[in-house]
Backbone as a ProteinNet text record, in pm:
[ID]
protein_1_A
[PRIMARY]
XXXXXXXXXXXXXXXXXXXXXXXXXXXXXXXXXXXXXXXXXXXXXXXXXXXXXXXXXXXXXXXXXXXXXXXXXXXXXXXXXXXXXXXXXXXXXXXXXXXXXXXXXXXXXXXXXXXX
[TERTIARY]
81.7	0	86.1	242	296.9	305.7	312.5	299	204.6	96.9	-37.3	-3.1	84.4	78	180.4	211.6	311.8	456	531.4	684.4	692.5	595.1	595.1	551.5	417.6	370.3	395	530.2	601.5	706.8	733.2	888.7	823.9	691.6	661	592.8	535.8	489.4	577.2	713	789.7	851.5	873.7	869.8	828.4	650.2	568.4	552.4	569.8	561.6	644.6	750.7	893.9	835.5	887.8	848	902.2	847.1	960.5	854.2	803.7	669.8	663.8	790.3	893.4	839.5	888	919.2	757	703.6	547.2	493.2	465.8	407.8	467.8	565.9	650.9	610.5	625.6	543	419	299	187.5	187.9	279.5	190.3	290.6	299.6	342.4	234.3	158.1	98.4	18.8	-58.9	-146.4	-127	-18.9	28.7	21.9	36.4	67.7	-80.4	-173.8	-315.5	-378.1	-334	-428.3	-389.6	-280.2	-256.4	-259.8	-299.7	-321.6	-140.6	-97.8	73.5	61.1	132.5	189.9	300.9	298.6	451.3	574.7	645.5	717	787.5	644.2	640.6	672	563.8	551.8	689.9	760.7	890.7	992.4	1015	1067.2	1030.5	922.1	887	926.1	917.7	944.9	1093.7	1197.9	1338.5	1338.6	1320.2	1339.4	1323.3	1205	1133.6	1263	1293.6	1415.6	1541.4	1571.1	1677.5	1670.4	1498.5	1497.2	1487.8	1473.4	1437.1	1596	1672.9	1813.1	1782.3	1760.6	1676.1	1837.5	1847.4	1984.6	1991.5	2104.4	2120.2	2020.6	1945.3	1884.1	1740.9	1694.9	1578.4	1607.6	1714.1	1745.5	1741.5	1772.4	1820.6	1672.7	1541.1	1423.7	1331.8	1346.7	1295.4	1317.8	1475.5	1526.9	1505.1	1497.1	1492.8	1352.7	1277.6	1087.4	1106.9	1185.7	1156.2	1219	1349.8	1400.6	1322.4	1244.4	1190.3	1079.2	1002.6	944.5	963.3	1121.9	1176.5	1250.4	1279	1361.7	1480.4	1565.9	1723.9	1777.4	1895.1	2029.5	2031.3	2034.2	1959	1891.4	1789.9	1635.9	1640.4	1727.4	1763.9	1860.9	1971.4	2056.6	1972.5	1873.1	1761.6	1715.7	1688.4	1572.3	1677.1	1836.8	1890.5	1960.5	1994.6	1993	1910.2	1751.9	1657.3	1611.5	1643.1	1627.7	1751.9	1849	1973.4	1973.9	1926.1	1876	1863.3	1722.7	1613.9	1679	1709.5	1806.9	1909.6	2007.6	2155.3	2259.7	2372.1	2458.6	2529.3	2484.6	2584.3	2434.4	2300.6	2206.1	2186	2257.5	2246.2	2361.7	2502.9	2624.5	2605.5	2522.9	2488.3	2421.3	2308.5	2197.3	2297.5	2413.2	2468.4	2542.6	2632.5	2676.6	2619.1	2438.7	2404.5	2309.8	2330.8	2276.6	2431	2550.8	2647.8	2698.8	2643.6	2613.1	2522.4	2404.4	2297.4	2328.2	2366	2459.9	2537.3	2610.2	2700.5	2681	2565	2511.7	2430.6	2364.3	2323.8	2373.1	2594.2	2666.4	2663.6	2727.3	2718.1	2653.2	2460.6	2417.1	2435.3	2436.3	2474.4	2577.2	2645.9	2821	2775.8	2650.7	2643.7	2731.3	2829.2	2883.9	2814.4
-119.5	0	125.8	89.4	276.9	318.5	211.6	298.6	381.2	383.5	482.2	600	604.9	715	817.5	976.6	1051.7	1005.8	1083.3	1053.7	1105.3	1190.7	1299	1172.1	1116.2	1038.6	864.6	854.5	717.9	769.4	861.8	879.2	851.2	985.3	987.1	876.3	782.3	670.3	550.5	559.9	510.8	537.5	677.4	690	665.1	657.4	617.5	496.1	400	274.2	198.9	278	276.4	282.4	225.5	231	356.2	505	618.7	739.1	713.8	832.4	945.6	1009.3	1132.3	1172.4	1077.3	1093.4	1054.2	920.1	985	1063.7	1158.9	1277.6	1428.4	1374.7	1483.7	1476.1	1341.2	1311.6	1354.3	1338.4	1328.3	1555.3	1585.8	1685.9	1776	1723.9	1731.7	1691.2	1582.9	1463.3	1603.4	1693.6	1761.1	1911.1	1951.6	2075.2	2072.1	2020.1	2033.2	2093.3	1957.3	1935.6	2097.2	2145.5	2207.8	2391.5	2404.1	2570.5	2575.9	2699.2	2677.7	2717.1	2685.3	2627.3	2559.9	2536.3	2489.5	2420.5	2228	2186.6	2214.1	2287.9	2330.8	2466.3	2565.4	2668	2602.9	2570.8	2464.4	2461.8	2354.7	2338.7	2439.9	2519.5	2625.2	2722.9	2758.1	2860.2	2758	2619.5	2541.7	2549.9	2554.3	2562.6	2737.4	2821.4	2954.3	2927.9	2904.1	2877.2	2797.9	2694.3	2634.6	2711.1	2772.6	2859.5	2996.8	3069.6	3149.7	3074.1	2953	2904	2842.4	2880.3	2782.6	2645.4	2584.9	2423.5	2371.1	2248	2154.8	2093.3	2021.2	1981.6	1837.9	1776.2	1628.7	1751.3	1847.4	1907	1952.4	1975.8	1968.2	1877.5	1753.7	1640.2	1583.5	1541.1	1530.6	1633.5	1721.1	1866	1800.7	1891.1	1876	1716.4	1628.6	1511.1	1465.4	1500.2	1492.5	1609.2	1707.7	1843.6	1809.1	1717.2	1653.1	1572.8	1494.9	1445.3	1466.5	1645	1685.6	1760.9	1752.2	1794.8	1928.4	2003.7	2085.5	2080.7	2141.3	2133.6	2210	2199.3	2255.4	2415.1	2435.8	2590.7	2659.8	2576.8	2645.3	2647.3	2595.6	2603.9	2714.8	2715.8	2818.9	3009.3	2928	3090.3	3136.3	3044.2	3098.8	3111.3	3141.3	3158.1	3284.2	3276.8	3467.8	3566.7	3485.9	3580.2	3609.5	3527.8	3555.4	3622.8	3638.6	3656.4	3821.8	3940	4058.6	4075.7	3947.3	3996.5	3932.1	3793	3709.6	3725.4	3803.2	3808.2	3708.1	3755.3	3684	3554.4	3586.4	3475.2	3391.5	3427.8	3277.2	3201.9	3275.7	3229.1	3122.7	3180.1	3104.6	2984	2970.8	2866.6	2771	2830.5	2733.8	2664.7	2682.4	2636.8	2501.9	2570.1	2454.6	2350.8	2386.9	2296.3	2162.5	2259	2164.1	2059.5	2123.6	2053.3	1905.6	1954.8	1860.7	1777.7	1785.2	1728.4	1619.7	1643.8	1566	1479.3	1498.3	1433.8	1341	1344.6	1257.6	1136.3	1172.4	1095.9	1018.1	1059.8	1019.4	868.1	939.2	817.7	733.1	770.2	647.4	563	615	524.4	419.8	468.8	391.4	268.9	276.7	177.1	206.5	339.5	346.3	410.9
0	0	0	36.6	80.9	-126.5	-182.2	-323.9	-352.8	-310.4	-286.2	-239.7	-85.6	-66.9	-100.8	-115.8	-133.5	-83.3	-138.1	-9.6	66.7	112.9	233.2	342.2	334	394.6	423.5	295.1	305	404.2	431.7	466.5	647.6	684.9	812.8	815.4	738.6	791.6	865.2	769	837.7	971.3	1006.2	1083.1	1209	1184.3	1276.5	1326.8	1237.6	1258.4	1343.2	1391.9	1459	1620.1	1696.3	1847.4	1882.1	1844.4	1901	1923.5	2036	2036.6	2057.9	2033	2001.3	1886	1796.1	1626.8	1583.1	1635.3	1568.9	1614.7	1714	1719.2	1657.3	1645.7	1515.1	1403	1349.4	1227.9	1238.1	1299.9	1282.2	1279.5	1355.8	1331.8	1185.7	1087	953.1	875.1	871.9	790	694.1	729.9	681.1	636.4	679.1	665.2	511.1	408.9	274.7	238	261.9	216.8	291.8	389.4	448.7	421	333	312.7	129.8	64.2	-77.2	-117.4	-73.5	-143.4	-256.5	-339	-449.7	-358.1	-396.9	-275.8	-315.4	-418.2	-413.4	-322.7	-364.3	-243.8	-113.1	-52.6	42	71.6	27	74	108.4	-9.4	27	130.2	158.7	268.1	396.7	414.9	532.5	563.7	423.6	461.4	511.2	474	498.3	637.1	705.7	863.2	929.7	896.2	940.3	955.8	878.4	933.7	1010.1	974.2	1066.5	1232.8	1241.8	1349.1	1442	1360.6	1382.5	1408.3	1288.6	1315.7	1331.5	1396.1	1384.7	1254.2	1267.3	1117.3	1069	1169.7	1177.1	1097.9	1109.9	1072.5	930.7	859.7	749.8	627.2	690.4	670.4	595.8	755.5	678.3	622.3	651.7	546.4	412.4	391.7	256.2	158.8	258.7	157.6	126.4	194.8	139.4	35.3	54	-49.7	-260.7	-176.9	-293.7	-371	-311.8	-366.2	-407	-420.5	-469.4	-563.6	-617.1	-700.5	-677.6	-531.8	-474.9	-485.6	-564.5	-585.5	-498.9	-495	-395.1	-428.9	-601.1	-631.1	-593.2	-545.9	-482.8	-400.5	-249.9	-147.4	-178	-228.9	-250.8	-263.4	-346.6	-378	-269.6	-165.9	-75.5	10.7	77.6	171.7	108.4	-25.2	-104.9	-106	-57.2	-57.5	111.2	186.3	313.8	374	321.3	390.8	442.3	392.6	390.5	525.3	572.4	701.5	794.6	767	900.5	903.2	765.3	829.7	797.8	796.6	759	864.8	1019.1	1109	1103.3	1079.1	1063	938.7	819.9	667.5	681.8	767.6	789.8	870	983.4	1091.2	964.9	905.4	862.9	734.1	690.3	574	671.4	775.3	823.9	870.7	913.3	983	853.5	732.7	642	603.1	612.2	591.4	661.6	820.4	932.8	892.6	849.5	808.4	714.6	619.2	509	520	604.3	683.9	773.2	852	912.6	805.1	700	603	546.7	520	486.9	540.5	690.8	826	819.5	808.5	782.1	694.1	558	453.2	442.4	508.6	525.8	620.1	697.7	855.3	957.5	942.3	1062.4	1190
[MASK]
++++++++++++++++++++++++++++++++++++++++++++++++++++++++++++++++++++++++++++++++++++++++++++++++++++++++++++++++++++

């Protein structure tokens, strides 16, 4: 059945299904945010990364952001756009944090991949 649903909702389903009642109530309160504002999910995504760095998210909030966003077809460009276009109002030491902490983010993805 997860072929039915989006990757927004394969990714947090997996999530949920996980004994971690941290992470499904994190998930759950995502599940609807798309369905429920007149966004376009590209917008969507992008206005969620902007929020993330005005928010100083860590780099683990990057990580599943950006990779549900990828897979809505969000490039590294369009992330690149929206931290040129926010950089004005938040500034240069939270445009600088939020780069490293996507770098961190990455990096940790790395990690997993490897099994280390």
């Amino acid at each position: 059945m997860a072929g039915t649903q989006s990757p927004v909702e394969d990714t947090l389903s997996s999530i949920a299904h996980e004994d971690h009642p941290v992470l499904e109530t994190i998930a759950m309160m995502h599940l609807d945010t798309l369905a429920n504002c007149n966004l376009d999910e590209r917008t969507y995504h992008l206005v969620r990364l902007a929020a993330l760095v005005a928010a100083d998210a860590p780099p683990i909030s990057y990580v599943v952001n950006m990779g549900i966003a990828a897979d809505s077809g969000v490039t590294a460009e369009d992330a690149q756009d929206v931290l040129v276009a926010i950089a004005p109002i938040i500034g240069s030491a939270r445009i600088t944090a939020a780069a490293g902490n996507v770098l961190r983010g990455l990096g940790l993805v790395e990690i997993a991949g490897d099994g280390s």
